[in-house]
C-alpha positions, 0 to 999 in steps of 0.5 A, a space after each residue: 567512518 562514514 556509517 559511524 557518523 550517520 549513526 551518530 547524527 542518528 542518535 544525535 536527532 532521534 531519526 532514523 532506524 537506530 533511535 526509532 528501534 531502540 524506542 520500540 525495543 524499551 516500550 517492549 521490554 518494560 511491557 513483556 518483562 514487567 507482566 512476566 515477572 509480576 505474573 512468575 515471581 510476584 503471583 506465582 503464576 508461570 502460564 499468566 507469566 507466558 502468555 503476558 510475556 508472549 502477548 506483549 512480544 507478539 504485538 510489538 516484536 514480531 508485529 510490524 504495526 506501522 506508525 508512530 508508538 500512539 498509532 501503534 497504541 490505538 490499534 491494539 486498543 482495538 485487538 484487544 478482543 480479537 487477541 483475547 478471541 483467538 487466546 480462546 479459540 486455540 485453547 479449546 481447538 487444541 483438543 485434538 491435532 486435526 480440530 488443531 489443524 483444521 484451526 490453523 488453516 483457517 485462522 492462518 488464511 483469514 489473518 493473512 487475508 486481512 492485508 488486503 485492508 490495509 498495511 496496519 491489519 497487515 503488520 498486526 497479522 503475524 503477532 495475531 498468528 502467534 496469539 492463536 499459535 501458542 495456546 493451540 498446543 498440547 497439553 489440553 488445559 481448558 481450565 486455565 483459560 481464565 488465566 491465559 486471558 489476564 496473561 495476554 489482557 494484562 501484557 497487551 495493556 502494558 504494552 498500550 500504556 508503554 507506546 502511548 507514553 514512554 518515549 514518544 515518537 515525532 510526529 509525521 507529516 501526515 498524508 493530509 497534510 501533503 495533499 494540503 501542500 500540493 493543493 496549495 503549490 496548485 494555488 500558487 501555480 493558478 495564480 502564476 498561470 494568470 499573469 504574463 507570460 501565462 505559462 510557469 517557469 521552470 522553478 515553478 514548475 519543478 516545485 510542482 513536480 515535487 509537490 506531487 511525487 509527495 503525494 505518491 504511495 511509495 514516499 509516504 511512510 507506510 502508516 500515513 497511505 490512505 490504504 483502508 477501504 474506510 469511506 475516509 481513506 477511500 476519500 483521501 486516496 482520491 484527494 491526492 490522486 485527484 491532486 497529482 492530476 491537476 498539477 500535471 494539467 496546470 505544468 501541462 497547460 498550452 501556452 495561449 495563441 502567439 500575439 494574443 492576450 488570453 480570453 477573460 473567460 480563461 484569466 477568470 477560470 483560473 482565478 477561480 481554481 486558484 480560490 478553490 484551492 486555497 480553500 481546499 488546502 485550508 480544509 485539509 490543514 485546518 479541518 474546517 470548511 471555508 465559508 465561500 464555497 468557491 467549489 461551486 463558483 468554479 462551476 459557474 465560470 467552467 460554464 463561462 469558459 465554454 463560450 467558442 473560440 476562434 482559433 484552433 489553438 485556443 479551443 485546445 487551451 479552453 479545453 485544457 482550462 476545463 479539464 483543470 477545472 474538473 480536476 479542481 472541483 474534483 479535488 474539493 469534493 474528495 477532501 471535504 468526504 475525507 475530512 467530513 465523511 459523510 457530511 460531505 454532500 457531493 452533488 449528483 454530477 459527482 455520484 459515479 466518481 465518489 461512488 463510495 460515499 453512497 455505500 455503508 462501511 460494511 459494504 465498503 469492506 465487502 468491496 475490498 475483500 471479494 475484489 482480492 478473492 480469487 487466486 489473481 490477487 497477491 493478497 490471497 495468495 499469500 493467504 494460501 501460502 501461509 495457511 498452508 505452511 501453518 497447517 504442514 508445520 501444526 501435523 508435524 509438530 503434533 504427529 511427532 510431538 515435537 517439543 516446543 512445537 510452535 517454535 517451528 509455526 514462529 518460524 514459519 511466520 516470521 521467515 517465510 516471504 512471498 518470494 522462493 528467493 526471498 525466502 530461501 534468503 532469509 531462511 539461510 540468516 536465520 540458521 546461521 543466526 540461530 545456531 550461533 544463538 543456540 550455541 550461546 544458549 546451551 553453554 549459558 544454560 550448562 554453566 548456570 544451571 539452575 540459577 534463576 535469580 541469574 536468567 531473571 538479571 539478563 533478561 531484560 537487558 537482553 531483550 532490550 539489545 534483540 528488539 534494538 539490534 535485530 530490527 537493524 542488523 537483519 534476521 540472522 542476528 533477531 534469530 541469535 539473540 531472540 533464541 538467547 531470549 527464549 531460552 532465559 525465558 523457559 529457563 525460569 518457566 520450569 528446570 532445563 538443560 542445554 537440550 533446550 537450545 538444540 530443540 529450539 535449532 530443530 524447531 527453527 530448521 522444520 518451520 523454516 523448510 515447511 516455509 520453503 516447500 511451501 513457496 516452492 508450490 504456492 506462487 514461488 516468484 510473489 508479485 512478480 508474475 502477477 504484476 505482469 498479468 494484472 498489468 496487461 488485463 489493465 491495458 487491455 481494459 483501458 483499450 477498450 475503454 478508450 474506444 468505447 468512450 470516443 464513439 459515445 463522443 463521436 456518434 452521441 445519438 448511438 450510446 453503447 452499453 458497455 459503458 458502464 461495463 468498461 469503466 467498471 473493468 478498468 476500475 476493478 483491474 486497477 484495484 488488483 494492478 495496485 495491489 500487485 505493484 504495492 507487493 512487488 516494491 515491497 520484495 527485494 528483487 535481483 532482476 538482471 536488467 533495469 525493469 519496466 516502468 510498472 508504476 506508468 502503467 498504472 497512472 495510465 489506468 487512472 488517466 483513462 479512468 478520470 479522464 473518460 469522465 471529463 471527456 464525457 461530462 464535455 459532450 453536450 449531445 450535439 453530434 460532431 462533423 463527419 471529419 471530426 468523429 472519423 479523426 477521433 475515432 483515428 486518433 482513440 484506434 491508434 491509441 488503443 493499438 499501443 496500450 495492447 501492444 503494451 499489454 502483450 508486451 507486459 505479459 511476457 515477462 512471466 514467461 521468461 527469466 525473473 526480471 527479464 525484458 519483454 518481446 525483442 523489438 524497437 520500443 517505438 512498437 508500443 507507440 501509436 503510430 506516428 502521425 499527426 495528431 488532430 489537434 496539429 490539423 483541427 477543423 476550423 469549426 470544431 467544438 469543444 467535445 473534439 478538442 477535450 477528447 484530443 487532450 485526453 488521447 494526448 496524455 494517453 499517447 504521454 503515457 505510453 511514451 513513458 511505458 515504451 521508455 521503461 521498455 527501452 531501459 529493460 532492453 537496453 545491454 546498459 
């Protein structure tokens, strides 16, 4: 009862997956089925009528283009040369079965590859494949080429023309606009902030909280993730990291001084982040720049607040105070490069930071791509993985000549996962799937025999239950019913007989164990083992960054070289973390324990990265007290010992059971030891360099509070 209900409130409100397939699966079916009869029926073209049909098909059945039907739409305007390219390309290499092969294999890897750039081209790789997968086989017809392009043309403009206009999707909540509601939940806190008892309540701070965990890749539909590796998406990922960071310092700021009033110098910085975020949350919403630039502003009484304090627990709030600033100014350069790409004229304090806006889209996308070549990247290895499998499955099919060949590589695409347990999940609904579909094909085409004028009645209505129910009810019931599908399809190309049905069930079975072998041997466990490496070189890195940025604090006059070199490593392992934390939320996983909290190790990348930034822009070059650089030194070593600890602690999984915990012990282990830290003990006279570099070891110590918590859970017997 329970189910029906929801499905009606569904179909009530047009939420949901139910009303959001059913829309898919009737811009689907007007597309494919309008273009194949026009095509068959109207010009008597049967190879226009397949390739218009298969290209509508390819784009929005097997494709998993993220997005509203108008997002959708624009991004297959922009396929539509690469469509029409590999239409050609598998005509001509289809020669020979090695020229064939060869083509797969390439083709296949480059598709494949080009997840990295983000989950649009990611969703449209499958339906790319099956562009280049169906004229890639025999026979040679070079000559129809004209007409398989009007085909595929013809297809995927229906197609555009049916997402852009039938049915309209409701619009969402775009990614923008949440970074604008956090910057204004960041106002409102600045302002709270500002009066007695200058520390948030409990609600404010909750509505922070939520403000930001709305900012979070994985509670934002998957075509709102700035994931691109534009100049603008680069932009709007750093606006809401950027964003996340100053709410946690705003929720996080130190209470001033009992029995003392605040510094005026402090009430008038967070009167300035509370202008400066107003405006920004302006800019993000509305597009346009407000005419105070209170960016620049904040600088001036950053400046101000530097004026010393004269207890230790109000240097540790001034400190804090510029530290919220910096993230502020942080936040408004980022969202004025996303909305004005390059515009926006960050001024030269900002260079390293918004080291993107300095280079071209090409050499961005370089970026991107040579960052995931390597076989530590999981996007390259799905890339291997796949063109492999492509290739193993094109010398079958063309050393036997297996009818229907590419129905084999089909499957190989849509069946195949990143995981050996995924797969051989999936490839089991899909044989039973497909021989229930099978079934039903063979006793349709027995008793109709002939009758096209029948086959052409249900193909719509059929095709329009497969792409409502399939995307629904799973794989094994897309496989029975796209295979009833095919089977009306070539029933009206040319004369079949319930033989049809039993080919397209062989088909399915090679493609689908050319998929398991070839998980099997190429990265069987996906992510999982990736992460746990990526993981650990992440933490590894950040160690060493901790150490090297606290001895250019503490000792300014000896400035080590592998400065740059160390921001530069945390950056890249980062890239390559994400990555494999992005591909890893996205399998289905059956760990035998509670997992690590995967997701606190890279914050903890980012909160080194950002925070060694500010901790430098604090040192002024004056060298500190002997006690003061030994304390910091102390305190950064103790630090840089727990994120190794972390580290090994993350490498391990890989070595055990699939979702198994790391190396026995107490989780206090990943910890600094426990001693007081030298912000409890400061020396009277510290500057202010000592207490932002003790901030930013405290988050850290926060940080590994929280990854030695996940550890605790994956240990427990719970």
């Amino acid at each position: 009862m329970r189910a029906l209900g929801e499905l009606e409130r569904e179909l009530r409100t047009g939420t949901g997956p139910v009303p959001a397939a059913a829309r898919r699966a009737v811009r689907t079916t007007l597309a494919a089925c309008g273009s194949f009869f026009v095509f068959l029926y109207g010009f008597d073209r049967p190879i226009g009528a397949t390739y218009a049909l298969f290209s509508a098909v390819s784009l929005a059945g097997l494709a998993r283009i993220p997005g509203t039907g108008r997002q959708r739409a624009a991004v297959m305007v922009k396929l539509l040369p690469v469509a029409c390219f590999l239409v050609t390309l598998g005509t001509f290499l289809a020669v020979r079965t090695w020229t064939a092969v060869l083509g797969m294999a390439v083709v296949g890897f480059c598709l494949a590859f080009s997840a990295a750039a983000g989950p649009r081209p990611a969703g449209a790789a499958p339906g790319l494949q099956l562009l280049y997968i169906l004229p890639s086989f025999p026979p040679y017809l070079p000559h129809t080429l004209g007409e398989r392009l009007v085909g595929t043309l013809a297809g995927l403009l229906l197609l555009v023309l049916a997402e852009a206009w039938i049915l309209p999707d409701p619009r969402p909540v775009t990614y923008a606009e949440r970074a604008a509601g956090a910057a204004a939940e960041a106002a409102r806190c600045a302002a709270a902030l500002g009066r007695p008892p200058h520390v948030l309540a409990a609600p404010a701070a909750d509505r922070a909280r939520a403000a930001a965990e709305a900012l979070r890749p994985s509670h934002v539909p998957e075509a709102e993730r700035p994931a691109g590796p534009g100049l603008r998406e680069r932009a709007m990922a750093h606006t809401g990291l950027t964003a996340r960071t100053l709410l946690s310092r705003l929720r996080n700021l130190p209470a001033p001084p009992a029995g003392r009033e605040p510094r005026q110098a402090g009430l008038d910085l967070l009167g300035a982040v509370r202008e400066s975020t107003t405006g920004t949350a302006t800019l993000l919403r509305d597009g346009r720049r407000p005419p105070v630039d209170s960016a620049e502003l904040l600088r001036l009484r950053a400046r101000n607040a530097r004026i010393p304090a004269d207890l230790p627990e109000s240097r540790r709030r001034q400190a804090a105070l510029l530290e919220v600033a910096d993230a502020t100014v942080a936040l408004r350069t980022a969202a004025e490069i996303a909305v004005e790409g390059r515009g926006a004229h960050p001024d030269a304090d900002a260079a390293d930071r918004f080291w993107y806006v300095r280079q071209s889209t090409p050499r961005l996308w370089w970026h991107r791509l040579a960052a995931h070549t390597g076989p530590r990247s999981v996007h390259f290895q799905n890339a291997v993985r796949i063109a492999v499998a492509l290739a193993v499955a094109r010398t079958v099919a063309g050393l036997d000549s297996l009818p229907h060949g590419f129905w084999a590589m089909l499957a190989v695409i849509s069946l195949t996962r990143t995981t050996a347990v995924q797969t051989r999940e999936t490839v089991r609904s899909a044989l039973i799937g497909t021989c229930v579909g099978a079934l039903a094909a063979g006793t349709v085409l027995a008793l109709a025999r002939e009758e096209t004028t029948l086959y052409a009645i249900v193909l719509a209505p059929l095709m329009l239950l497969t792409f409502t129910l399939g995307p629904v009810r799973g794989v094994g019931w897309a496989q029975a019913l796209f295979t009833l599908v095919v089977a009306l399809v070539f029933a009206q190309l040319s004369p079949v007989t319930w033989q049809l049905a039993e080919v397209r069930f062989l088909d399915v079975l090679i493609g689908s164990a050319i998929g398991i072998v070839c998980g099997l041997f190429a990265w069987p466990r996906g992510a999982h083992d990736e992460l746990g490496r990526a993981v650990a070189r992440l933490l590894r890195a950040c160690a060493d960054d901790v150490e090297t940025t606290t001895a250019v604090v503490a000792a300014p006059g000896r400035l080590p070289q592998s400065t740059g070199d160390e921001e530069h490593r945390v950056r890249t392992t980062l890239t390559m973390a994400e990555s494999a934390y992005a591909q890893y939320q996205s399998e289905t996983q059956r760990p035998v324990a509670p997992g690590a909290d995967w997701q606190a190790a890279v914050m903890t990348g980012h909160h080194v990265l950002w925070g060694g930034g500010r901790v430098l822009g604090s040192a002024d070059g004056s060298p500190l007290a002997r006690s003061e650089a030994a304390g910091l030194r102390e305190y950064a070593a103790r630090v840089a010992a727990g994120l190794r600890r972390a580290a090994a602690a993350a490498d391990v999984p890989r070595k055990t059971r699939h979702g198994a915990p790391g190396p026995p012990g107490a989780p206090e282990a990943l910890l600094p030891d426990t001693l007081p830290a030298p912000t409890d003990a400061a020396p009277p006279d510290a500057g202010l360099a000592y207490f932002a570099t003790t901030a930013w070891l405290d988050s850290l110590t926060a940080d590994l509070q929280l990854i030695a918590s996940g550890r605790a859970a994956a240990q427990s017997p719970g």
